[in-house]
C-alpha positions, 0 to 999 in steps of 0.5 A, spaced: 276 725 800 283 723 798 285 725 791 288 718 788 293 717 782 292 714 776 299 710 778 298 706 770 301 713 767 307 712 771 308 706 767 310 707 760 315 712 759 313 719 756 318 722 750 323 727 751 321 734 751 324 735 745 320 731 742 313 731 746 308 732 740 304 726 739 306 721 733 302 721 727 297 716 727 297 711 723 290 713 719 294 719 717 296 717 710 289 716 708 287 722 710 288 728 705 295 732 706 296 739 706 299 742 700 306 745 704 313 743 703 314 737 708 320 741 710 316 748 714 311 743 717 314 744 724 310 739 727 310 732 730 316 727 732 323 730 730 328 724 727 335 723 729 336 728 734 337 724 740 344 722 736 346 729 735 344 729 744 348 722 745 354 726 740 354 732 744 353 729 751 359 722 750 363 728 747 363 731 754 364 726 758 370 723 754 373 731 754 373 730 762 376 722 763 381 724 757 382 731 756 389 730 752 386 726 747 379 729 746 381 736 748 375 740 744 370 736 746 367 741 752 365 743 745 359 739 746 356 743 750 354 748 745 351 742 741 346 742 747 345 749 745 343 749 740 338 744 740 336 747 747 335 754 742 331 750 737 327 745 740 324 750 746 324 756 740 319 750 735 315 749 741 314 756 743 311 757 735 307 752 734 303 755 740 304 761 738 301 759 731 295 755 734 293 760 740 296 767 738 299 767 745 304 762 750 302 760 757 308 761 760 305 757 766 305 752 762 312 752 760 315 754 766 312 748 769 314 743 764 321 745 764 320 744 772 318 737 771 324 736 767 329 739 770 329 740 778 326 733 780 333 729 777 337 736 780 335 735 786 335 727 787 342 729 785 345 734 790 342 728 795 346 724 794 352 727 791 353 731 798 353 726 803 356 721 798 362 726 798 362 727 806 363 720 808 369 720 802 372 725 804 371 731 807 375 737 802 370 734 797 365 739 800 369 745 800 365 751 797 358 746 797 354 751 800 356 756 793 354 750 790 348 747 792 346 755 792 347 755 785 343 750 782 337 750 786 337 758 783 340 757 776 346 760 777 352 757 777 355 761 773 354 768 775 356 764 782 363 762 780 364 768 776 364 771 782 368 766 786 373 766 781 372 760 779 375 755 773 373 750 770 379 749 767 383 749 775 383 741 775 387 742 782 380 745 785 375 739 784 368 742 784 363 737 784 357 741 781 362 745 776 358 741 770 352 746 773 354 752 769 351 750 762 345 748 765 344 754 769 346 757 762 339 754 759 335 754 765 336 762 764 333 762 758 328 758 759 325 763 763 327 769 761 325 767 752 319 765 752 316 772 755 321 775 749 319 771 744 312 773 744 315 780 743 320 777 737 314 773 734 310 780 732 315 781 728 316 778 721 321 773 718 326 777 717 325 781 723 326 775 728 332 773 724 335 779 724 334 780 732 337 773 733 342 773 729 345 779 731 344 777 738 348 771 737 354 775 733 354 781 739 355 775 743 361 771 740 364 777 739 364 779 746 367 772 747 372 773 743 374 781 745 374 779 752 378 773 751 384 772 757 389 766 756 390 767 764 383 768 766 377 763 761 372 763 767 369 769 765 368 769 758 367 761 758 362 762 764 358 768 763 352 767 759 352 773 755 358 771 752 356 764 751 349 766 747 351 764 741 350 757 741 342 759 743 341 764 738 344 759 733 338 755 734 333 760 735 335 762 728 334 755 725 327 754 729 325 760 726 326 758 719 324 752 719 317 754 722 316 759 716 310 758 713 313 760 707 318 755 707 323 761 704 330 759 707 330 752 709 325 749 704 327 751 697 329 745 693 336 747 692 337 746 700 333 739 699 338 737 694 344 738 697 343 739 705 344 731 706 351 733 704 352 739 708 349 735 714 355 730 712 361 734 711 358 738 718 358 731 722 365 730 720 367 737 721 365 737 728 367 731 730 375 733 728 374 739 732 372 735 738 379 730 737 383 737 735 381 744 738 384 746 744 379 748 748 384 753 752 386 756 745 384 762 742 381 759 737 376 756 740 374 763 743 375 767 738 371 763 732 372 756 735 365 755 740 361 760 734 364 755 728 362 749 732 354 751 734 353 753 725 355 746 725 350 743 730 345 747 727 347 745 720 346 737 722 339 739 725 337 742 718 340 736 714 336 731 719 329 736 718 329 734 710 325 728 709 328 721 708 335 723 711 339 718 712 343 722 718 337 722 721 337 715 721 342 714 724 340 718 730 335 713 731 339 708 732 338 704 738 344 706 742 344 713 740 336 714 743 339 711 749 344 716 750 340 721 748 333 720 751 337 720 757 343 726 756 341 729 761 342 726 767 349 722 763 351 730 763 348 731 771 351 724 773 357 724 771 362 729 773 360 728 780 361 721 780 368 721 777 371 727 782 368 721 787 371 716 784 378 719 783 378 720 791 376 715 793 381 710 787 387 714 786 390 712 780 395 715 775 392 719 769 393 713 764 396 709 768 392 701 768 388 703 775 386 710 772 382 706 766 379 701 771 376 707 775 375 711 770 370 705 767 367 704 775 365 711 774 361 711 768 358 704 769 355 707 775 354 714 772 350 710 767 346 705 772 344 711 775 341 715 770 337 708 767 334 708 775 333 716 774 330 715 769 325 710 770 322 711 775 323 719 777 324 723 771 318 719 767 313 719 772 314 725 774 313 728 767 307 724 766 303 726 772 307 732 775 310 734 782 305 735 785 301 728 784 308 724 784 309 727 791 300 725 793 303 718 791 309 718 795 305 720 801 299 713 800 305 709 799 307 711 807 301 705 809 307 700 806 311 697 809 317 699 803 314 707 804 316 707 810 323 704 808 324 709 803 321 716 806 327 713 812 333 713 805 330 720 803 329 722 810 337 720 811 339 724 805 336 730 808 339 731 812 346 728 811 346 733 806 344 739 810 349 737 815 354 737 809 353 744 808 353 746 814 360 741 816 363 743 809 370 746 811 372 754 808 378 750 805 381 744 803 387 741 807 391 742 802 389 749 802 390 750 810 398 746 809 400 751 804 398 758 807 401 756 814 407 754 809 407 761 806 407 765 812 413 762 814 416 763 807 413 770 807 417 772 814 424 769 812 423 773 804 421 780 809 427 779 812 431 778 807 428 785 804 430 788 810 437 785 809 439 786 802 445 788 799 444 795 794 450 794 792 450 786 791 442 789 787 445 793 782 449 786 780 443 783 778 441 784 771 435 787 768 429 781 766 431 782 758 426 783 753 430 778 747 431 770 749 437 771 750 440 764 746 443 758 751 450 758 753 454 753 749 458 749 755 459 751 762 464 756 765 471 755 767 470 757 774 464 752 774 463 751 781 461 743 781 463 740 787 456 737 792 453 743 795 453 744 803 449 747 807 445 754 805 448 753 797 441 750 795 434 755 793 429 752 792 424 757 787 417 755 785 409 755 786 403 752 791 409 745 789 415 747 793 410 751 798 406 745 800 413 741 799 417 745 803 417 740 809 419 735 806 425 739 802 428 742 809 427 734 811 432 732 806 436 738 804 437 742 812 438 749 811 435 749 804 432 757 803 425 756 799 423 763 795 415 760 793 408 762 793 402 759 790 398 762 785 405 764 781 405 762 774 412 762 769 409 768 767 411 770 774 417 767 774 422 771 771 421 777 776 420 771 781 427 771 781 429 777 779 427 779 786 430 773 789 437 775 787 436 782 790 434 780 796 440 775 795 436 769 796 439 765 790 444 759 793 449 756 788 445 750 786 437 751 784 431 748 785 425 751 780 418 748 780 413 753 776 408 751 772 403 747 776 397 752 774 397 753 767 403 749 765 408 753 760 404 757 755 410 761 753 418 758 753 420 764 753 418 766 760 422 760 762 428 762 759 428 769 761 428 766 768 434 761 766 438 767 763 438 771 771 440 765 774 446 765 769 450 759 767 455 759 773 450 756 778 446 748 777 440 749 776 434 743 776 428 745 773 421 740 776 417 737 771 409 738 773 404 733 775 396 733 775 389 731 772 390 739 767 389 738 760 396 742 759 401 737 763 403 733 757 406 739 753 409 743 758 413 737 760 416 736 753 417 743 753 421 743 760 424 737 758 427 741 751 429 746 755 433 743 760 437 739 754 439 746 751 443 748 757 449 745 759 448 747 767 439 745 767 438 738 769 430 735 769 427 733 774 422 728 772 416 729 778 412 727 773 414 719 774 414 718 781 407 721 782 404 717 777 408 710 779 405 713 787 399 717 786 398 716 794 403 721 795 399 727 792 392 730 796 385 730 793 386 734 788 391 729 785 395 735 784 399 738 791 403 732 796 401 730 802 406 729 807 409 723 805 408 726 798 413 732 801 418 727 804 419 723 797 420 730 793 425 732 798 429 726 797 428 726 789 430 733 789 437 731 794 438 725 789 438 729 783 442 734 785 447 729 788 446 725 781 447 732 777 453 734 780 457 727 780 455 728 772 457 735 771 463 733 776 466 727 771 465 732 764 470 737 768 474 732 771 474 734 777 472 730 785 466 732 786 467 732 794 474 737 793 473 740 786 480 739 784 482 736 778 483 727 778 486 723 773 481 720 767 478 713 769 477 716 775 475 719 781 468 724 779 467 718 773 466 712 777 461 715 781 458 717 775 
C-alpha cells in the first residue's frame, strides 16, 4: 500500500524557524497566568525580530550594489549572527527545561529542511544559468558546489586564497561562507550546549562570553590589510557574533529572571534599543568594511548592538518590536534567507550578461533587474519549496513528487529538474581552471618576464650604482621642471610602461599603439609593491624617458606614501603618466582622488583618466568589469599614445620650445598653438 500525503499541509504556510513555537491561544488570557516576570518566560512568538532579519539582509544586498555608499553594510552579517545564536540557544533551553535532554535527530533534521532544499534548488539553477551566460562565470564552481553541499565554504576559500573583497574574481557562491558559519554551528552547538546547560548561569555566561572575546580578539591581532580572507572567513575569528547571541538567549531564558528582568532594564531597555537601532544603522552608512576598525572592534560593537535591539523587543508592550512587525518588514524577514541565498548569484549574473558602468544609468537599470528577480525567486522558493518542505519534511515532499508523475505537469516538471541536473553536472565538469582573463594575462606575462630576464643579464653594474635608494622619508615634490627638461615626442624605445594585471592584459594594445614600447608589469602587484617594482626596472635599465604607471588595480592606494616613493626613483627629468583605476572594488573612488591630488603636485605627472572611458565603454573590459578585452586593449593604447602626445605638447608651450626639434620658438607660437 502506497504511502499518501496530507497535500492540505502544504497549503498554509508554516512560521519561520525562528519563530516555530505555537501562538497563545485565544483562551489564554482567561486562564490563571504564572506569577514570573514576562520577560524570563521564553516561550511562544518573538515579535519584532523578522525586522531586525529584514534590517540585516537589505544591508547586505545594499553593501553588494552600492559599495561606496553603504560600505559597513557586510556588518549585516553579523546581525544574522547573532539572531542565529539567539533563537537556536532559546529552542535548544526550552527543550532542555522540558525533557532534560535535546534530541539531536530532531534538530538536525529541521535545520535540514530549512536550509538545504532551497540551497540545492539554487546550485540547480545558478550552474547552468551561468554556463549558458558565460562560460568563465564557472570558474572554481567545482570548489564551490563542494563547499555548500558540506558546509564549508569558508575553510574552502580560505584555503584557495579566496577574497570576498576581490570584485575582478566574481564568485557566484562567495555570499555561502557565512552561511557555512551558521550551519557549523548547528551542528556542533547542540552536542555542546547540553555540556553548558549543567552549568549554572553564571557558568554559561562566563563560558560563552569568553568564547566570543577569544574569538574577537583573534580577529583583531591576526588582522592583515593585505590579506582580510582569513580573518573575515575563518570561523573561529568570526564567532563572536554568535556568542553574542548565545549569551542573550541564556539570560533571557533565566528562570530567575537576574540579568534581562530587573525593573531597571524594563524601564530604560526601550531607550537602549533605540539609540542601538540608530547606532548601528550609521555604522552600516560609515564603517569601512576593509579598515582596521571594523576588525578590531567594529564587527564585535556591531553584534552588542544586534544583541541590544533584540533585548529591547523582548520587553513587553515594545514599540521596536512593533515596528518590526510591519508588513514589509515580515516579508523581508520571513523570507531573509533566500533574499541573502538569491541575490548575489543574480547580481554577478546580471552584470555579465547587461555590462554597465558602476553608477552609470544602465548600472541602475540592471541593478533593479537583478533584485526584482532575486525577489520573485524568493517569493516562489518560498511558496511553494521551503514551506511545504517544513511542514511535511523531505522525505514526504520527495513521495508527493513521485505521485505527481501520473500527471501530465509531473512529467513536465521531472523533465526541467532532469534538465537542471544535468546541466549542472555537465558545468561542473566544463567548468575551465581559468578564466579568459586569466589565460590572456599569463601568456603575456611570459613574454614580459623573458624580455625583464634578459634585461637582468644585460644590465650595466656601473649604470645600477646611479639608481638611488628607495627612500625611507617622502621626499617632498619638486617644485618646476629641470632646465634640461627633455619635452620633445618621445620616439620610439623612450616610452616604459610600468604596472600590474592592467598593462599585462593591455599590452597588445600599448605596442599596437606605441611600437617599441618596453612594458616592465606583472599581475598581482600592489603600490605597496611599486617602489621596488621601479627600483629593479631602473637597475635593469628598463626605464625610457617617458612612463607609463599603472598600479593599484587590487587594493587601490592604501598609502600615498608608496606612490611617491615610486615617483622620487623616477626623478623629475623623465615625463611621467600615473593611470587612474577602473573596477566594481569598493576602494576606486578614493584611490583616484588620491592619484589625482598626487599627480597635480608634480610639474612632470600628467593623470591619465582610465576611469572615464571605461565607464562611458564597459564593453571594453572582460567578465570581471575590471581587465580589457582585446578591444579594450586597443582603446587603452591609443588613450595612453593620446596622452602623451597631449602631455608633451603642454610641457613643450610652458617651456616654450617645438615639441617636435626642442628648440626655443617665439611666444604666440609654435609648442602654444598646438597646445
Amino acid at each position: 500500500m502506497n504511502r499518501r500525503v496530507r497535500t492540505d499541509r502544504l497549503r498554509t504556510p508554516a512560521p519561520s524557524h525562528s519563530q516555530s513555537a505555537a501562538a497563545p491561544s485565544p483562551n489564554r488570557q482567561s486562564r490563571p497566568r504564572r506569577k514570573v516576570h514576562p520577560m524570563s518566560d521564553p516561550g511562544g512568538y518573538i515579535r519584532g525580530l523578522d525586522g531586525l532579519r529584514a534590517l540585516a539582509v537589505s544591508a547586505v544586498v545594499l553593501y553588494h550594489v552600492l559599495p561606496a555608499q553603504v560600505p559597513g553594510g557586510l556588518l549585516g552579517v553579523d546581525v544574522f549572527f547573532v539572531l542565529s545564536g539567539f533563537l537556536i540557544t532559546t529552542l535548544l533551553v526550552r527543550e532542555f527545561r522540558t525533557t532534560h535532554t535535546v534530541d539531536l535527530r530532531g534538530f538536525w533534521v529541521r535545520r535540514i529542511r530549512r536550509l538545504v532544499p532551497a540551497l540545492i534548488a539554487l546550485v540547480l539553477l545558478v550552474v547552468p544559468t551561468a554556463w549558458a551566460i558565460n562560460k568563465d562565470l564557472l570558474v572554481g564552481i567545482g570548489r564551490q558546489v563542494l563547499g555548500a553541499l558540506t558546509f564549508s565554504t569558508n575553510w574552502l576559500e580560505i584555503a584557495h586564497g579566496s577574497s570576498y573583497f576581490d570584485q575582478t574574481t566574481p564568485l557566484l557562491f562567495k555570499n555561502f561562507w557565512s552561511l557555512a558559519i551558521e550551519e557549523q554551528f548547528y551542528v556542533l552547538w547542540p552536542i555542546l550546549a547540553l555540556l553548558v546547560l549543567t552549568l549554572g548561569l553564571r557558568g554559561r555566561l562566563l563560558v560563552v562570553g569568553g568564547v566570543g572575546l577569544l574569538s574577537a580578539l583573534a580577529m583583531a591581532l591576526l588582522y592583515d590589510p593585505e590579506n582580510l580572507t582569513r580573518v573575515y572567513y575563518g570561523t573561529d575569528t568570526h564567532l563572536f557574533g554568535i556568542a553574542a547571541g548565545v549569551w542573550l538567549a541564556f539570560s533571557w531564558t533565566d528562570p530567575q529572571a537576574r540579568v534581562l528582568g530587573n525593573t531597571r532594564w524594563r524601564r530604560y531597555g526601550n531607550a537602549a534599543g533605540w539609540l542601538a537601532l540608530g547606532a548601528l544603522i550609521a555604522m552600516f552608512a560609515l564603517v569601512d568594511g576593509q579598515g582596521a576598525f571594523a576588525y578590531r572592534g567594529g564587527m564585535l560593537l556591531a553584534a552588542v548592538l544586534a544583541g541590544t535591539i533584540i533585548a529591547a523587543m523582548l520587553i513587553p508592550g515594545s514599540k521596536l518590536a512593533s515596528l518590526g512587525e510591519l508588513r514589509v518588514f515580515k516579508w523581508l524577514g520571513t523570507r531573509s534567507y533566500g533574499l541573502y541565498l538569491w541575490h548575489w548569484p543574480v547580481l554577478v549574473i546580471c552584470a555579465v550578461a547587461m555590462p554597465a558602468a558602476v553608477g552609470s544609468a544602465g548600472y541602475w537599470v540592471r541593478s533593479a533587474v537583478a533584485l526584482v528577480v532575486t525577489g520573485i525567486i524568493c517569493e516562489l522558493s518560498f511558496r511553494f519549496l521551503e514551506t511545504p518542505v517544513r511542514q511535511v519534511g523531505i522525505r514526504d515532499s520527495l513521495i508527493w513528487l513521485g505521485e505527481q508523475w501520473q500527471y501530465r505537469r509531473g512529467k513536465i516538471g521531472a523533465a526541467i529538474l532532469a534538465a537542471l541536473l544535468i546541466g549542472t553536472i555537465g558545468g561542473i565538469i566544463a567548468a575551465p581552471a581559468k578564466s579568459q582573463t586569466q589565460l590572456t594575462i599569463e601568456k603575456e606575462q611570459q613574454e614580459i618576464a623573458a624580455q625583464k630576464a634578459a634585461a637582468q643579464a644585460a644590465a650595466d653594474a656601473e649604470k645600477a650604482k646611479a639608481v638611488p635608494d628607495i627612500p625611507k622619508k617622502v621626499p617632498a615634490p619638486p617644485q618646476q621642471l629641470p632646465k634640461d627638461f627633455d619635452s620633445t615626442f618621445p620616439e620610439n624605445g623612450e616610452i616604459t610602461a610600468l604596472g600590474d594585471s592592467m598593462v599585462v592584459a593591455s599590452k597588445t594594445g600599448l605596442q599596437a599603439a606605441i611600437p617599441g614600447m618596453t612594458v616592465v608589469a606583472e599581475s598581482n602587484l600592489k603600490w605597496s609593491d611599486a617602489p621596488q617594482w621601479v627600483h629593479d626596472a631602473l637597475v635593469n635599465d628598463q626605464v625610457g624617458r617617458v612612463v607609463v604607471v599603472h598600479f593599484g588595480t587590487n587594493a587601490g592606494v592604501p598609502d600615498e606614501a608608496d606612490v611617491r616613493r615610486a615617483l622620487y626613483l623616477l626623478g623629475p627629468k623623465r615625463m611621467v603618466l600615473l593611470v587612474n583605476l577602473y573596477s566594481p572594488s569598493t576602494f576606486i573612488e578614493d584611490a583616484n582622488k588620491r592619484l589625482q591630488q598626487i599627480a597635480s603636485e608634480y610639474p612632470n605627472v600628467q593623470l591619465v583618466d582610465w576611469h572615464a572611458v571605461a565607464t562611458k565603454n564597459p564593453d571594453l573590459l572582460q567578465v570581471d568589469a575590471t581587465h580589457t578585452s582585446i578591444a579594450g586593449a586597443n582603446a587603452y593604447g591609443a588613450l595612453v599614445q593620446d596622452e602623451i602626445a597631449k602631455f608633451a605638447s603642454e610641457l613643450s608651450a610652458q617651456r616654450k620650445v617645438d615639441p617636435e626639434t626642442g628648440k626655443p620658438v617665439a611666444d604666440g607660437s609654435g609648442a602654444a598653438d598646438r597646445g
